[in-house]
C-alpha positions in Angstrom: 0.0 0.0 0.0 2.9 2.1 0.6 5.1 1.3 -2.1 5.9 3.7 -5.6 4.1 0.8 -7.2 1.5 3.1 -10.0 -1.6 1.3 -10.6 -2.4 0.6 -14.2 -5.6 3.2 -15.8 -7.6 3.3 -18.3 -7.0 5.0 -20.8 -8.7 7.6 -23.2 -8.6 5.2 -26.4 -7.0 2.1 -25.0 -3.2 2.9 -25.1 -0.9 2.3 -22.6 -0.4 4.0 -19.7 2.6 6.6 -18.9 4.4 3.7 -17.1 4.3 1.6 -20.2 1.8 -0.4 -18.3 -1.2 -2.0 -20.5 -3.8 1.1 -19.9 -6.8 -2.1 -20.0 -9.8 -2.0 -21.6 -11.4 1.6 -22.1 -14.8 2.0 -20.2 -18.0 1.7 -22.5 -19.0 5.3 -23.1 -22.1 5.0 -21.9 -21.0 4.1 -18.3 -18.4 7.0 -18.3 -20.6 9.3 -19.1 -22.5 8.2 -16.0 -20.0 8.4 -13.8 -19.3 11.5 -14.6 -22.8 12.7 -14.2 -23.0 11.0 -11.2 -20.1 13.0 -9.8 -21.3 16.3 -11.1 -25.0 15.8 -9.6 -23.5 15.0 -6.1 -21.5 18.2 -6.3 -24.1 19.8 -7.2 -26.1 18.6 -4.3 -24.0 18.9 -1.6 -22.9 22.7 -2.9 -27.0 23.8 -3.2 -27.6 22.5 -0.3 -24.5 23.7 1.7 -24.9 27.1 -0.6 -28.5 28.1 0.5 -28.0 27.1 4.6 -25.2 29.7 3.9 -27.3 31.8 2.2 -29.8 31.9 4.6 -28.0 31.8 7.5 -26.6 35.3 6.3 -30.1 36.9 5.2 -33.3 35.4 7.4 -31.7 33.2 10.0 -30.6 35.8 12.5 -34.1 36.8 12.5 -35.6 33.7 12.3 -33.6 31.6 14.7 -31.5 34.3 17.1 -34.0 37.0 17.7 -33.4 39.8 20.2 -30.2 40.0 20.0 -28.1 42.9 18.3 -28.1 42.5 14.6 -24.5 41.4 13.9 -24.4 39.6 17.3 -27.2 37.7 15.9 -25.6 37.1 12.5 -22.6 35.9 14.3 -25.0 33.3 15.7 -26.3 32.3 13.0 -22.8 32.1 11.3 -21.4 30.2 14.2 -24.7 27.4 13.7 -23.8 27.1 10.2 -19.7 26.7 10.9 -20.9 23.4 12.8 -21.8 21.8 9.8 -17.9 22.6 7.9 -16.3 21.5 11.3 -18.4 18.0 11.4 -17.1 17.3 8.0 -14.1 15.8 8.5 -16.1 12.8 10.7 -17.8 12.7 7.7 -14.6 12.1 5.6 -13.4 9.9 8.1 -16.4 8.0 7.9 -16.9 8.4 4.5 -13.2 7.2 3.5 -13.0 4.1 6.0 -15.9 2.3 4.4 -15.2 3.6 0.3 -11.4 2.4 0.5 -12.2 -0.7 2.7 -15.8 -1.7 0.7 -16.0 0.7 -2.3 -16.9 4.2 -3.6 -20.7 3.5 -5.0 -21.9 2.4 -1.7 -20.7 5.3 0.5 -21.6 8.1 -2.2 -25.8 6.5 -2.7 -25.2 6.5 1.5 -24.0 10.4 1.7 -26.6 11.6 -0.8 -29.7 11.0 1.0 -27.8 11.8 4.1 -27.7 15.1 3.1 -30.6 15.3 1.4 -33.0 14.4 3.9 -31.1 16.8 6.3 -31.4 19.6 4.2 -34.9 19.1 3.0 -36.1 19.2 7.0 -33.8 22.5 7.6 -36.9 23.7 5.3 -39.7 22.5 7.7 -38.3 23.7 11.0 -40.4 26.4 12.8 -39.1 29.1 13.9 -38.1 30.5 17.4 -42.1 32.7 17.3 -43.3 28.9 17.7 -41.3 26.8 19.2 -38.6 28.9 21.2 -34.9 27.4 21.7 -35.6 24.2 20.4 -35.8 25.8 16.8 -31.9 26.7 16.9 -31.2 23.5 18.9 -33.0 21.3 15.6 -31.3 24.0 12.9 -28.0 22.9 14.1 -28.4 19.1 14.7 -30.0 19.0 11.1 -27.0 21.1 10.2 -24.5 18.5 12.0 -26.5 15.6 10.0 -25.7 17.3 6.4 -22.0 18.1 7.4 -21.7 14.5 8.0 -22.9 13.5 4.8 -21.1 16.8 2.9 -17.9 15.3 4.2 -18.5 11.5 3.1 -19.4 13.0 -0.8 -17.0 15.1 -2.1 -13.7 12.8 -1.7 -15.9 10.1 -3.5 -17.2 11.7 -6.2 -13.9 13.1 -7.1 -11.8 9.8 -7.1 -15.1 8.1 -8.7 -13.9 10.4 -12.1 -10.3 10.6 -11.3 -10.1 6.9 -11.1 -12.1 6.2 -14.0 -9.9 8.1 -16.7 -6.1 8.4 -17.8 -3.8 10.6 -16.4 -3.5 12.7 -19.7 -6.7 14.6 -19.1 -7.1 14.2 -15.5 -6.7 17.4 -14.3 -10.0 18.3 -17.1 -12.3 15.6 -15.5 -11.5 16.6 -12.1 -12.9 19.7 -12.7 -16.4 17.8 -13.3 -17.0 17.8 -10.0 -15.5 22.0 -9.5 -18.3 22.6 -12.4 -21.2 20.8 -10.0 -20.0 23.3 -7.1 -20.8 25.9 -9.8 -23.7 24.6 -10.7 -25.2 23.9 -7.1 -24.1 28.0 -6.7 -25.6 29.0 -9.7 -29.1 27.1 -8.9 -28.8 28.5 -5.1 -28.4 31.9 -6.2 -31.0 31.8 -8.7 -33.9 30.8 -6.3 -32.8 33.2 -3.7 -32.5 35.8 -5.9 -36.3 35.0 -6.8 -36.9 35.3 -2.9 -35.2 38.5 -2.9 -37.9 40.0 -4.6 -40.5 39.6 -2.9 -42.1 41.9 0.0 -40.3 41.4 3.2 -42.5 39.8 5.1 -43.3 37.3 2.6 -39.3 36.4 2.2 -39.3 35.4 5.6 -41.6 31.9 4.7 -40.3 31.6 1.2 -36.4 31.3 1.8 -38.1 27.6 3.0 -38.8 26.9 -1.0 -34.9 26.3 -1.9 -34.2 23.7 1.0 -38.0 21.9 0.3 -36.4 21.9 -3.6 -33.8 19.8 -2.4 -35.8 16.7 -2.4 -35.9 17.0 -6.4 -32.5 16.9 -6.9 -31.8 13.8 -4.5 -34.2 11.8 -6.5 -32.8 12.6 -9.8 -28.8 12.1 -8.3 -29.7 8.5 -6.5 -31.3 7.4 -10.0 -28.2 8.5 -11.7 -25.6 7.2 -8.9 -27.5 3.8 -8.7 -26.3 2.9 -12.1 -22.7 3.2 -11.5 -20.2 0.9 -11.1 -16.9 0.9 -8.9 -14.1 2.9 -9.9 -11.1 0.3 -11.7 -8.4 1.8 -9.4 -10.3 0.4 -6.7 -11.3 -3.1 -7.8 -7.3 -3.5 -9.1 -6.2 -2.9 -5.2 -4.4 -5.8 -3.6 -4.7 -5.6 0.1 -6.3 -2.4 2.1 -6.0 -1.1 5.6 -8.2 -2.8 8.7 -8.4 1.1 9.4 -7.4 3.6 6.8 -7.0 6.9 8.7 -4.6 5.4 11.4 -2.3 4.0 7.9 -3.0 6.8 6.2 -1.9 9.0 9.5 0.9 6.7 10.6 2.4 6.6 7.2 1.2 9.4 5.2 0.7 12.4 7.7 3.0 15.0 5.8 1.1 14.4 2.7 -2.2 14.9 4.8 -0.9 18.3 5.9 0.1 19.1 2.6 -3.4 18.3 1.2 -5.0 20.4 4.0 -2.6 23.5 3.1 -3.5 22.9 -0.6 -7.0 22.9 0.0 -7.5 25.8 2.6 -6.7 28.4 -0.7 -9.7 27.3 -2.5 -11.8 26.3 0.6 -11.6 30.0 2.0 -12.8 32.5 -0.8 -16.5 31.9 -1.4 -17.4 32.2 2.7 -15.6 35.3 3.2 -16.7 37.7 -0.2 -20.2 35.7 -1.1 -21.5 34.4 2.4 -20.1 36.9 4.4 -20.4 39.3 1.6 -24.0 39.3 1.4 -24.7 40.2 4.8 -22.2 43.3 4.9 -23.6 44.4 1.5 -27.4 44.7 3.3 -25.3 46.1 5.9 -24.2 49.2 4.2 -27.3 49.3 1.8 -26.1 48.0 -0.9 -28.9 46.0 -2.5 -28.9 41.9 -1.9 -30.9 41.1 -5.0 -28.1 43.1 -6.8 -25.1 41.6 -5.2 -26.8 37.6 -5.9 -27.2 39.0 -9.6 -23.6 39.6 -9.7 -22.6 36.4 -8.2 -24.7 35.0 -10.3 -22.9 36.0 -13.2 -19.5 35.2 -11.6 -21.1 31.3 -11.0 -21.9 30.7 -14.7 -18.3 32.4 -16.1 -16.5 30.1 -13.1 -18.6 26.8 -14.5 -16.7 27.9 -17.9 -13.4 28.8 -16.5 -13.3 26.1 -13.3 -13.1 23.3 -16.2 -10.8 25.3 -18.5 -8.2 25.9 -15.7 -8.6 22.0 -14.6 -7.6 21.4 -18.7 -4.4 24.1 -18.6 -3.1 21.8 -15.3 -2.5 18.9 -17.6 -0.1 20.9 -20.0 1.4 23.3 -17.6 0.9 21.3 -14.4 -1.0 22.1 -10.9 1.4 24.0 -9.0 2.1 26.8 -11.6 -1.8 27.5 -12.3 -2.8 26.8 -8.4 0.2 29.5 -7.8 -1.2 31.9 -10.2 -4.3 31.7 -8.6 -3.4 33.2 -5.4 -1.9 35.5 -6.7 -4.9 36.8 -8.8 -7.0 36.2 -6.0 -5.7 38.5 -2.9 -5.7 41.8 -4.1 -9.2 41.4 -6.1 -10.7 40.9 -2.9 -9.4 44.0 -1.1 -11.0 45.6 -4.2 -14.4 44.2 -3.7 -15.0 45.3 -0.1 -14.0 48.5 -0.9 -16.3 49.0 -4.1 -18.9 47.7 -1.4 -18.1 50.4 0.6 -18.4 52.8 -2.2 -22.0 51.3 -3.6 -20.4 50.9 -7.0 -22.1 48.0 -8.6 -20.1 48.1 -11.6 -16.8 48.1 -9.7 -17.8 45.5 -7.6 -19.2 43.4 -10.3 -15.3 43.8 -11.8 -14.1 42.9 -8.6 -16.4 39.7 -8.4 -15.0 38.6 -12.2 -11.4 38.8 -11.2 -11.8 37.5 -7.9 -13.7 34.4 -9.7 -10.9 33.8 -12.1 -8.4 33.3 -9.2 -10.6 31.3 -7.5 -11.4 28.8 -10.6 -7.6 28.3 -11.2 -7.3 26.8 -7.3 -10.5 25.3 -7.7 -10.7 23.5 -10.8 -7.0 21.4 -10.5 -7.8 20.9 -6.7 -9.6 17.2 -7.2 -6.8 15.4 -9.5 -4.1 17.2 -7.6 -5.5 15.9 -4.0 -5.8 12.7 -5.7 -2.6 12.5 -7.0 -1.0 12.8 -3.2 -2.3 9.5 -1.8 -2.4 5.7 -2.6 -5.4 3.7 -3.6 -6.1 2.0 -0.8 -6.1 5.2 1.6 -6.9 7.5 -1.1 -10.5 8.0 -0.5 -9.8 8.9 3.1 -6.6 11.3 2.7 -9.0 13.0 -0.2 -11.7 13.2 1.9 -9.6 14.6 5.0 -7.8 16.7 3.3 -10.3 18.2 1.9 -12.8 18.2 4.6 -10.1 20.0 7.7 -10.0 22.9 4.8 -14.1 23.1 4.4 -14.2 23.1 8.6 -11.4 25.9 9.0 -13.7 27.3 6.1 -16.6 27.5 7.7 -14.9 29.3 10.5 -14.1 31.9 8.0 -17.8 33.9 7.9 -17.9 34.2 11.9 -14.5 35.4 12.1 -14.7 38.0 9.1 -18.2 39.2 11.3 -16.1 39.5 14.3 -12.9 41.0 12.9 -15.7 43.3 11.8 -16.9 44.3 15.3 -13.6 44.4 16.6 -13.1 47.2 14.0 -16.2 49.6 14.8 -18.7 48.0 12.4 -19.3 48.9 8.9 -17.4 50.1 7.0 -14.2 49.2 8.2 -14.3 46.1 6.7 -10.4 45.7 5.3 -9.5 43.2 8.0 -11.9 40.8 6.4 -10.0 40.3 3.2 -6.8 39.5 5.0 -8.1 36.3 6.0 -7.3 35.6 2.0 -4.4 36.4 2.0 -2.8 34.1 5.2 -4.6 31.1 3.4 -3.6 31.7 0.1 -0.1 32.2 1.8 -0.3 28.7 3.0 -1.7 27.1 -0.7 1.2 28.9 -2.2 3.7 27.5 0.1 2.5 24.1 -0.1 1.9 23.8 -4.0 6.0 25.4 -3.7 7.1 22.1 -1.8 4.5 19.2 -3.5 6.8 17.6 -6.1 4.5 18.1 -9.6 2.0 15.2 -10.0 0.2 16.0 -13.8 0.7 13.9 -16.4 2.3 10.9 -14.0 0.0 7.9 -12.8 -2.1 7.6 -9.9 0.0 5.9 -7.0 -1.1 2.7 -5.7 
């Protein structure tokens, strides 16, 4: 398991593989094409569903859940309630990677999608505090717990489900498959909030319910499609695997663990400090909420086009360079953003949200092949997945610190602190992509 041994894959067209190794057999169209459907509907899924608690957590939950209270002590309550869910994640991963490296990927990803599906579609029936007092934040965050659980079991899964299935030539492109469903869960979020947006205020206070009650359609289609799958090759060529894969993968592995954590945090970061935290400062300073989920509306459909694009330009150029690039791009467009918030310009922030999205897709759309190229097969589902995971809890931090950094500095609009949380986690993405010997265009260890 811990050997340089490189697992033969299969290839594009039935060639051989970069080792010289027999690439096998290619997959039957048909049942690639599923797979990758199957990954891109459970990113989508476990990104709308994620995507609208954060959504509403930052519009109608303070009022909803945490009334009384000052307003941004409130929204810091109702940002701490949805952190719980990133910081459960990794038991999800751990849970998640133990039973897909030791038994397979299919049966923990049909597992993780109703999981979070059923979790999310109940955040949608809860009544609020006016009815049923403190057990209506007590339920919003054990329901929240439940879908951080199964967040953390999907996303490791339905990336190595793709990676596995196709050569290393292109891997870096269908690794992005699963980027594009975070997109696409975004961009269908954002869309039915924007819809709640307009309506009279009173009324948005029962309708932001409609997007987590949607849910249920999405989990129906996404089982269907999943059901129809089969195991990844990489998986069903393994030899031997661990009795317990985190304590191999932690007794043998740990730097590589760290690294993946550090290489995750850049990409993990971004979207809860200028579009969840965002949304709450822009109604803060009066800047109009239906107008700022227009814009990232826009920025979600250009980053389902450049997420996949980037993913593509990691296979000639290799990950670190474009990952590298990314931070770079990505630090000083934020400090830009806050500020055209603080001015009310809607065109300059809409510029600001473009060129923040363009650093963002080239972290984002090499992340799943170059977290997958780290670890070996039979602990690969697990290092993926906790990786991945310890990024998306330190993440979730992110919203409830940006509100407090923003007390601590008088309140709106003094709001530059906030975008320095970018810059010490793309400090740490850039320093571990610097050290991470380059792994495009090589096999998948094994």
């Amino acid at each position: 398991m811990t050997s340089s041994r490189v697992v033969p894959e299969p290839g594009d067209d039935g060639a051989t593989s970069h080792s010289g190794a027999p690439a096998g057999p290619p997959e039957p169209s048909g049942s690639r094409a599923r797979v990758v459907l199957s990954s891109f509907l459970g990113s989508t899924i476990e990104w709308f569903d994620f995507y609208i608690y954060g959504l509403a957590s930052g519009l109608y939950f303070a009022k909803e859940f945490f009334p009384g209270a000052n307003p941004l002590v409130g929204l810091i309550a109702a940002f701490g309630a949805m952190a719980g869910g990133f910081l459960v994640r990794p038991l999800g991963g751990i849970i998640g990677g133990h039973f897909g490296d030791k038994y397979g990927r299919k049966r923990v990803l049909v597992a993780s999608m109703i999981v979070m599906g059923a979790s999310t579609f109940l955040v949608g029936l809860v009544p609020g505090y006016a009815r049923i007092g403190v057990w209506a934040p007590i339920l919003l965050v054990l329901l929240r717990l439940v879908q951080g659980i199964g967040a953390g079991a999907e996303w490791g899964g339905g990336a190595l489900m793709v990676i596995e299935h196709f050569a290393h030539r292109r891997r870096g492109f269908w690794g992005s498959i699963g980027v594009l469903g975070v997109y696409s869960g975004i961009t269908i979020s954002t869309l039915l909030f924007y819809a709640v947006s307009k309506l009279p205020a009173d009324t948005q206070q029962i309708a932001w319910r409609i997007p987590f009650l949607c849910s249920a359609v999405l989990i129906v289609i996404g089982l269907w499609i999943r059901a129809g799958v089969a195991d990844s090759p990489a998986f069903a060529q393994r030899r031997t695997h661990a009795k317990v894969p985190v304590f191999a993968l932690l007794r043998r592995r740990w730097p590589r663990v760290l690294l993946g954590i550090a290489l995750a945090i850049g990409p993990a970061v971004p979207y809860q400090v200028y579009v969840t935290f965002g949304n709450s400062y822009g109604k803060m300073m009066d800047f109009p909420v239906s107008t700022l989920l227009l814009m990232q509306l826009v920025a979600s459909v250009l980053a389902m086009v450049l997420a996949p694009a980037f993913g593509a330009l990691s296979d000639v150029l290799g990950r670190r360079p474009v990952v590298i690039a990314g931070c770079v791009v990505l630090c000083p467009s934020a400090f830009w953003f806050f500020t055209a918030i603080n001015d009310g310009n809607g065109a300059t922030a809409m510029a600001a949200l473009i060129v923040l999205e363009v650093g963002h897709s080239m972290l984002y759309g090499p992340q799943s092949a170059m977290l997958s190229e780290l670890y070996d097969t039979g602990v690969r589902y697990t290092g993926v997945s906790v990786a991945y995971q310890i990024a998306g809890a330190l993440s979730g931090l992110a919203p409830i610190i940006s509100a407090s950094l923003l007390e601590a500095a008088g309140g709106p609009p003094h709001v530059l602190w906030v975008p320095a949380v970018l810059v010490v986690t793309s400090l740490g993405t850039v320093m571990a992509a610097a050290v991470t010997k380059e792994s495009a265009r090589h096999p998948l260890p094994a």
